[in-house]
C-alpha positions in Angstrom: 176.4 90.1 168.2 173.7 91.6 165.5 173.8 90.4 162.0 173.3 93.5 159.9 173.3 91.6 156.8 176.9 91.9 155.9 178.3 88.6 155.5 182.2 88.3 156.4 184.9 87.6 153.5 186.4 84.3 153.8 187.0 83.7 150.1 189.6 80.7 148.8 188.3 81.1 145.1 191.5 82.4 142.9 190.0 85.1 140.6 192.9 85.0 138.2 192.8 81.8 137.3 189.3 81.5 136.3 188.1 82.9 133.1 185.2 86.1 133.5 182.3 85.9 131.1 182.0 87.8 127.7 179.6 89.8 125.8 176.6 91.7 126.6 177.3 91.4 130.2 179.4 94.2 130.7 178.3 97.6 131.4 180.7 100.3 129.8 179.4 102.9 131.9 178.4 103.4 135.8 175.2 102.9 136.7 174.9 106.1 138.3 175.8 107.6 134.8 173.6 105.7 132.8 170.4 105.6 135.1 170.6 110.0 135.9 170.1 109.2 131.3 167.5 107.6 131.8 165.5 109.1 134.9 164.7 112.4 132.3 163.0 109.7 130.2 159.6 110.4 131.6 157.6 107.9 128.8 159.9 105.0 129.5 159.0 105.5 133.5 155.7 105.6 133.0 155.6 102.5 130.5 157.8 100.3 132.8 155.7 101.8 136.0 152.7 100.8 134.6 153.8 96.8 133.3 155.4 96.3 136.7 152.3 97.4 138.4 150.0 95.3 136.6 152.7 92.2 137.0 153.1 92.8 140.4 149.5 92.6 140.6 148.6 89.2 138.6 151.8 87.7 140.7 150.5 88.6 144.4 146.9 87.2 142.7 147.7 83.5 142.1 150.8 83.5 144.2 148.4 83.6 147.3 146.1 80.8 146.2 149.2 78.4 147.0 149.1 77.7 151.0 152.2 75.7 150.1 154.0 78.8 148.3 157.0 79.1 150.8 157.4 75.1 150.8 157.4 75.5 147.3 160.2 78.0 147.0 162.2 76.0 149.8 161.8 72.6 147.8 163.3 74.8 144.7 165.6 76.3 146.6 166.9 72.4 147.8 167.2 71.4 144.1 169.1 74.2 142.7 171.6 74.3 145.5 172.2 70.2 145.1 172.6 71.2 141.4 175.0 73.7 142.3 177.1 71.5 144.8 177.3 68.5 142.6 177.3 70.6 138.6 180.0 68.4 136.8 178.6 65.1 137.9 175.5 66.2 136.9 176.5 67.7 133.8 178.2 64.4 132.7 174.8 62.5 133.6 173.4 64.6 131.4 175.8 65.0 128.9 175.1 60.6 128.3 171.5 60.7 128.3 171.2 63.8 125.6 173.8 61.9 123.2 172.2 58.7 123.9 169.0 60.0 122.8 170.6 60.9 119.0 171.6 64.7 120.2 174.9 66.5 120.1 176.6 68.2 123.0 179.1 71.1 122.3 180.8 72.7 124.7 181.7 76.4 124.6 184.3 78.4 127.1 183.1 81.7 126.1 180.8 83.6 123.9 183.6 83.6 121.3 183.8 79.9 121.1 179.7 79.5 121.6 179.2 82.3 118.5 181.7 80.2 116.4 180.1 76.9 116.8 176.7 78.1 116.3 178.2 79.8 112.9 179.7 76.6 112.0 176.5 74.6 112.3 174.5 77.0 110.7 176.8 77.1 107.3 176.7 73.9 107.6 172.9 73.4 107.6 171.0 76.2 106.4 171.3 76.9 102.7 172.5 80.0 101.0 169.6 82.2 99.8 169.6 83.8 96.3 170.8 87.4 98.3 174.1 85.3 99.4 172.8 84.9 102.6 171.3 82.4 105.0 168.8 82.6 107.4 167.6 81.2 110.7 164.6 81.5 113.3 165.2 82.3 116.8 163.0 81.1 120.4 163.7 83.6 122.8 167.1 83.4 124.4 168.9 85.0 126.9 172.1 82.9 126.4 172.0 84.1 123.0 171.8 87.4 124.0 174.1 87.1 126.4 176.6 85.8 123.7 175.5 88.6 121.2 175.1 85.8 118.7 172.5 87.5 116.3 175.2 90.3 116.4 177.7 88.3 115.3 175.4 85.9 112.6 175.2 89.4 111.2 178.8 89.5 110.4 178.9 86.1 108.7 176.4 86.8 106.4 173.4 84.9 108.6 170.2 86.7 109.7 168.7 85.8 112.7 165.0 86.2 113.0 163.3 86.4 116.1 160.2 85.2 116.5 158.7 85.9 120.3 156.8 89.0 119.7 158.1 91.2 122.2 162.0 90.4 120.8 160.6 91.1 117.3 159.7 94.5 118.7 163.3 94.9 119.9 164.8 93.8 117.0 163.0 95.6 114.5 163.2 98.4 116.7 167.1 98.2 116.5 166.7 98.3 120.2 168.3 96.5 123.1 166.2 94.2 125.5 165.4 95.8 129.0 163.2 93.1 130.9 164.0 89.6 130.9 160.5 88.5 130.5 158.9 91.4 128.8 162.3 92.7 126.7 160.0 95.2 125.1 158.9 96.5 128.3 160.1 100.3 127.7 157.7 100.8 124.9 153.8 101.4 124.9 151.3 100.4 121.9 152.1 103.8 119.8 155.7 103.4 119.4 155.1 99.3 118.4 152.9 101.0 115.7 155.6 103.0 114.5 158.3 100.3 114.3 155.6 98.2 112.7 154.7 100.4 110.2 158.0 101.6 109.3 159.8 98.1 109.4 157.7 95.5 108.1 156.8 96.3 104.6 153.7 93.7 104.5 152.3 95.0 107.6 150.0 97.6 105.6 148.1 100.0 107.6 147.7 99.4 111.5 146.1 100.6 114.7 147.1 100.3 118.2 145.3 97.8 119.3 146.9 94.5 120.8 145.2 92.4 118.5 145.9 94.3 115.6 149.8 94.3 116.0 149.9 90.6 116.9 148.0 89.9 113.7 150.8 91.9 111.7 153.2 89.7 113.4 151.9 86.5 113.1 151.7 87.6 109.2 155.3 88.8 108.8 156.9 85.5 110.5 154.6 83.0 109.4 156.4 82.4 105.9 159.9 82.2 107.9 158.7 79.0 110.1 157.2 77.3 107.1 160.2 77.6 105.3 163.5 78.4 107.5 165.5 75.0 107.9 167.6 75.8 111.2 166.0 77.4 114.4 168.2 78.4 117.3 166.5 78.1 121.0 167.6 78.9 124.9 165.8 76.8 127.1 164.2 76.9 130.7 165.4 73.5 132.2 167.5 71.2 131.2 166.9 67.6 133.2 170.2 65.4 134.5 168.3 62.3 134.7 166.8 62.0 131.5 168.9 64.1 128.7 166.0 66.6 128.4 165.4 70.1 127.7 162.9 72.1 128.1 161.5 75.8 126.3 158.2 77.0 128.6 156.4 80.1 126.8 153.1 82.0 126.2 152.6 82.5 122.3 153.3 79.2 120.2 156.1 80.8 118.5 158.3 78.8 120.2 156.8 75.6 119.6 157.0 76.4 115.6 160.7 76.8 115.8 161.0 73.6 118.2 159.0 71.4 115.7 159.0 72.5 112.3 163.1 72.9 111.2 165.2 70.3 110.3 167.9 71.5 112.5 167.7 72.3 116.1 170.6 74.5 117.8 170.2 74.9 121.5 172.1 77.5 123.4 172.0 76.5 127.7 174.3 78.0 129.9 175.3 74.9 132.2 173.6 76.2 135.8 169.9 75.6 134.1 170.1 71.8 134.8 167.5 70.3 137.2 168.6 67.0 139.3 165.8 64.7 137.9 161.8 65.1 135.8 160.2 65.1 139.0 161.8 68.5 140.1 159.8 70.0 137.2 156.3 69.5 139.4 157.9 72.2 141.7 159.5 74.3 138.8 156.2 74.6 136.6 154.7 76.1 139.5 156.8 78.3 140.9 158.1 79.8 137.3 154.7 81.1 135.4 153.6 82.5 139.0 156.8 84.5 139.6 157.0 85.2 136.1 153.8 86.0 133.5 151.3 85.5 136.8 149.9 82.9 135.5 149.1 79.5 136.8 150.8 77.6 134.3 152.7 78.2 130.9 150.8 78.2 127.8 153.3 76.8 125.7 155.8 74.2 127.1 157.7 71.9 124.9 160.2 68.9 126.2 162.5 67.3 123.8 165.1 64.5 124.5 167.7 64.4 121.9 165.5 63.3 118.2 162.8 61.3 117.2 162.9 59.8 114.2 160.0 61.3 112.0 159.2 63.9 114.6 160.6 66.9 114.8 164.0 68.6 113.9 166.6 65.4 113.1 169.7 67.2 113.6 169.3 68.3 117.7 172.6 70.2 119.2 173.4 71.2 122.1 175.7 74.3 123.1 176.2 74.4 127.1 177.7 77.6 127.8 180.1 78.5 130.4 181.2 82.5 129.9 182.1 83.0 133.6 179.0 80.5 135.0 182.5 78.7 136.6 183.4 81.9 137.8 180.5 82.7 139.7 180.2 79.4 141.2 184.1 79.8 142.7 182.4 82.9 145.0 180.9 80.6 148.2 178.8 84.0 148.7 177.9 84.3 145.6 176.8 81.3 143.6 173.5 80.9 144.4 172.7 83.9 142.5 173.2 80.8 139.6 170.5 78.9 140.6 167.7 82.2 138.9 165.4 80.6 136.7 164.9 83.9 135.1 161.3 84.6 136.2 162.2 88.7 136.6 160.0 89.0 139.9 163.1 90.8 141.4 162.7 92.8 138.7 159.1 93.9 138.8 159.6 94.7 142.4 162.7 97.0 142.2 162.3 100.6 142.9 165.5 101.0 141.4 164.6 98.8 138.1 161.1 100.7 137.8 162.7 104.1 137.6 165.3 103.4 135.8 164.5 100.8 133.3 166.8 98.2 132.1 169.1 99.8 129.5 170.9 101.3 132.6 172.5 98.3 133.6 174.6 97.7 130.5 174.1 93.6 130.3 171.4 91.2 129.0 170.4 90.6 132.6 169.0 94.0 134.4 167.6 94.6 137.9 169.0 93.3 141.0 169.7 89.7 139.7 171.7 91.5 136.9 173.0 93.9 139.5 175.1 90.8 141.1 175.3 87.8 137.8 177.2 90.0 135.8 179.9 91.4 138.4 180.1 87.4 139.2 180.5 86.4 135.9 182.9 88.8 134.6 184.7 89.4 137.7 184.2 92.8 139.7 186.8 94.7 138.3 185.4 94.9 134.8 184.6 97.7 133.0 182.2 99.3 135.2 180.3 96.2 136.3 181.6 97.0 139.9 179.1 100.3 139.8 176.1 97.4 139.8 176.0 96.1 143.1 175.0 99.9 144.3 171.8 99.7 141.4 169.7 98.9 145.3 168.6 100.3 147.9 168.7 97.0 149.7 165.0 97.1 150.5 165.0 93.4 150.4 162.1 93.7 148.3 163.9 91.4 145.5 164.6 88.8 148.3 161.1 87.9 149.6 159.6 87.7 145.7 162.5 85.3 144.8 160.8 82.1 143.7 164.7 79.9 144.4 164.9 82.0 147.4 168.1 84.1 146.3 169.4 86.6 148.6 169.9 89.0 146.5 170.5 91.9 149.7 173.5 89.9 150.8 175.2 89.1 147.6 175.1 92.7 146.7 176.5 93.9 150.1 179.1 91.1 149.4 179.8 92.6 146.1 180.4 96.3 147.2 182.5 94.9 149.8 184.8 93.2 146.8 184.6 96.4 144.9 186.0 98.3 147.4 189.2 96.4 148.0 189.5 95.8 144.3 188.4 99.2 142.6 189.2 101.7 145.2 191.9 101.1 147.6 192.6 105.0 148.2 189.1 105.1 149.4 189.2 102.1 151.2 192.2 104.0 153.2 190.5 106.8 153.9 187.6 104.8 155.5 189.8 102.3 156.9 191.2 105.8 159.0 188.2 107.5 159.8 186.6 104.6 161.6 189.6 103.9 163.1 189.6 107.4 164.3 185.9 107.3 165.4 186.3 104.0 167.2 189.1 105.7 169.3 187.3 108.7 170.1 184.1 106.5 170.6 185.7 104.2 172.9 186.2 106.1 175.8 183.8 108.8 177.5 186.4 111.6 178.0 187.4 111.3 174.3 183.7 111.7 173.1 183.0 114.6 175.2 186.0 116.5 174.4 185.3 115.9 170.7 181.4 117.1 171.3 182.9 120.3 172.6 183.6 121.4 169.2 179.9 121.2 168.3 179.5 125.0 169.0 182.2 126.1 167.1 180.9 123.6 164.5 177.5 125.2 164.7 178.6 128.4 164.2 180.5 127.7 161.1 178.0 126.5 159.1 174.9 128.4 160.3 173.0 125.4 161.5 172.1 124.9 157.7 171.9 121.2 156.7 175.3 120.0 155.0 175.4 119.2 151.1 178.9 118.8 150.3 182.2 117.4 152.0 185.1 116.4 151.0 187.1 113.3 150.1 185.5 109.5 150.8 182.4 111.8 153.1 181.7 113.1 149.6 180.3 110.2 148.0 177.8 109.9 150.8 176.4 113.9 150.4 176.1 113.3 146.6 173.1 111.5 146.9 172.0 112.4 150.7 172.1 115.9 152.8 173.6 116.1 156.9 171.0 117.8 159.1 172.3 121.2 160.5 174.4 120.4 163.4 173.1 121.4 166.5 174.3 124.2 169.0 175.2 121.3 171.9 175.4 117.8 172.1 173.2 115.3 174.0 175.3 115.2 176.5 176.0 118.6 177.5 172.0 118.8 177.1 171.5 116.0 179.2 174.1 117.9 181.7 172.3 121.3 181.7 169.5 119.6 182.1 170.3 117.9 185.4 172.0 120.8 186.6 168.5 122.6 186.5 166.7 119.7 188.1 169.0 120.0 190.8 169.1 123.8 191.5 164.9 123.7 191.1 165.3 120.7 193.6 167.5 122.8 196.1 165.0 126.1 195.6 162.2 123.7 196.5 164.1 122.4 200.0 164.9 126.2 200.8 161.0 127.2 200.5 159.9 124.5 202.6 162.6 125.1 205.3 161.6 128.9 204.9 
């Protein structure tokens, strides 16, 4: 037999008795809707086209100054499948080392219970501010997002402030992220102006320039790290063996909120653990190559519970299920749990670059969002089951993955679940036409009587390509046109054809016996 890439459904995971995931990880509308939105956006194409490219470019650069690269990505691979096969034991190992090391663990379900013990630790250590409310820093964090925690500080009179320059563009933008590296992605230097301009009172008057708008940054936030008492992180890695966590990053923003609060909140979903410290030699290359294209992180900051006189003395811990459980139930699935969130999928997509990341509804966009979210929330949410079509299954995602995720496969694997969940009636009607055509196929007297139509065929519809037919055939002349038919088939071609070979042959006998 061929493998065509369709991997056969022998599921024992039970789907109802595991919670899905919550939050910004839904996507309220289908993808096709969204993204035919966003295609008429001609500025955001050509902004996210032109990031990607240079990415792309900066990725393939040092990625091929590695001979090991592929050994690399197979030794990652290894350790975030063992992490995978063995999660609770190693989430207990690490669960002792971080409290042994003065931090506190908290363990969260769901986004609900994750937003309402972040609130509770905030009120408990930031103070109120003369406007009656507090206030808090923010690392970058996709967890957070993920949650929609700064959403619902908002509510309980608590503003968030980020501090990575490119989620201080979003935020002040009142936007919504749309990279996971780059969340600022869909906008150019002129529209950063703007928000600037308009949104931070002290940044005075500003050009375009790079420099210029990071100065006006680094203006507006430093007051907030000096004086802010809680900071709320994600991080990058957390390590079994040791109780550590890890934040890697290119500005220094980080760092500041890392070091200088007296309260540390961290916010990791449970799958970013790593088996032992000496995994991270592997990790530390493989993530700023995939990622930024660089060689190594600028910034990258460990921390092991506290240290007395160093650092935030109040260190917690949120670990973060929201459907991470979930995913890890689907045997076809779960790897798509061991992305480190470099985005190199991403930056590769054809899809993703035309489309931007808004079209996928969740905190995680292009094909790695295209099959964690469905997994996380369960298929038959909202429209999350309209993701795992957001490919062309080029395989392009695939062969850039640093953790080697297949990301082709999960997504054929996720249609497939789709279909029987979502859309039975069509699954009937394509269960009986290919029963039908294996009938007909299956025998040679069958096939030609059904190829003896093609004239009549022909002759109804001009021999002018095909744009429209009805029921389940529809979905696939939506997006694609049928060539004309043609007047006769192959074989009554192929027949003709030997029929005139023959009668030229006999012609040819009767001139040589004449």
């Amino acid at each position: 037999m061929t493998f065509l890439g369709m991997p056969l459904l022998r599921s024992t995971r039970h789907d109802h008795e595991i919670p899905g995931g919550q939050g910004n990880i839904v996507e309220d509308e289908s993808f096709a809707k969204v993204s035919h939105q966003h295609l008429s956006n001609q500025q955001l194409r050509d902004n996210i086209g032109h990031a990607t490219a240079s990415i792309r470019d900066k990725r393939s650069e040092v990625v091929a100054e590695l001979d090991d690269w592929e050994a690399l990505r197979e030794a990652g691979s290894r350790a975030k499948n063992q992490v995978m096969e063995n999660l609770p034991e190693y989430l207990a190992q690490f669960e002792e080392k971080f409290t042994a090391a003065g931090g506190i663990i908290h363990w969260a379900r769901d986004a609900d219970e994750a937003n309402a013990i972040v609130t509770e630790l905030v009120e408990a250590n930031a103070p109120v501010l003369e406007n009656g409310r507090r206030e808090v820093i923010k690392v970058k964090s996709m967890a957070t997002q993920e949650i929609g925690l700064n959403e619902h500080l908002e509510t309980q009179d608590i503003d968030a402030f980020e501090t990575d320059l490119a989620e201080l563009i979003v935020q002040l933008g009142d936007d919504k992220p749309s990279h996971i590296l780059v969340p600022a992605i869909h906008r150019n230097r002129d529209e950063i102006r703007e928000i600037f301009m308009e949104k931070m009172p002290d940044a005075g008057e500003l050009t375009n320039e790079p420099a210029v708008l990071a100065e006006a940054a680094r203006r507006h936030l430093r007051h907030k790290f000096l004086t802010t008492k809680v900071a709320i992180s994600g991080a990058n890695f957390g390590i079994a063996d040791t109780g550590t966590l890890g934040v890697v990053e290119s500005e220094g923003n980080g760092r500041m909120c890392l070091t200088l609060p007296e309260t540390l909140i961290t916010v990791m979903g449970i799958e970013k653990l790593l088996p032992s410290f000496d995994d991270l030699e592997v990790f530390l290359q493989l993530l700023p190559r995939s990622s930024t294209g660089e060689r190594m992180n600028p910034y990258t900051s460990f921390w092991t519970g506290k240290t007395p006189g160093d650092g935030p003395q109040n260190v917690h811990l949120v670990l973060l299920d929201n459907g991470r459980t979930r995913a890890l139930a689907d045997e076809h699935g779960r790897t798509a749990l061991n992305c480190i969130r470099c985005s190199a999928c991403m930056n590769v997509c054809p899809i993703y670059e035309r489309t931007g990341g808004h079209a996928y509804g969740s905190t995680y966009p292009g094909p790695i969002g295209a099959i964690l979210s469905p997994l996380m929330t369960g298929i038959e949410v909202e429209e999350n089951g309209s993701l795992p079509y957001a490919s062309s299954l080029c395989g392009a995602c695939y062969d850039v993955c640093p953790v080697k995720i297949n990301i082709p496969e999960i997504l054929v694997h996720l249609r497939n679940e789709d279909v029987k969940a979502n859309h039975s009636p069509v699954s009937s009607q394509l269960d009986t036409a290919l029963t039908g055509a294996s009938w007909m196929m299956g025998d040679g007297k069958r096939m030609a009587a059904a190829e003896s139509g093609l004239p009549l065929a022909h002759k109804a519809t001009g021999g002018n390509q095909i744009n429209s037919l009805p029921g389940i055939a529809g979905a696939w002349t939506s997006s694609r046109d049928i060539p004309g038919l043609p007047e006769k088939s192959f074989r009554a071609m192929w027949a003709e054809d030997e029929a005139r070979s023959e009668e030229e042959a006999r012609a040819e006998e009767e001139d040589d016996e004449k």
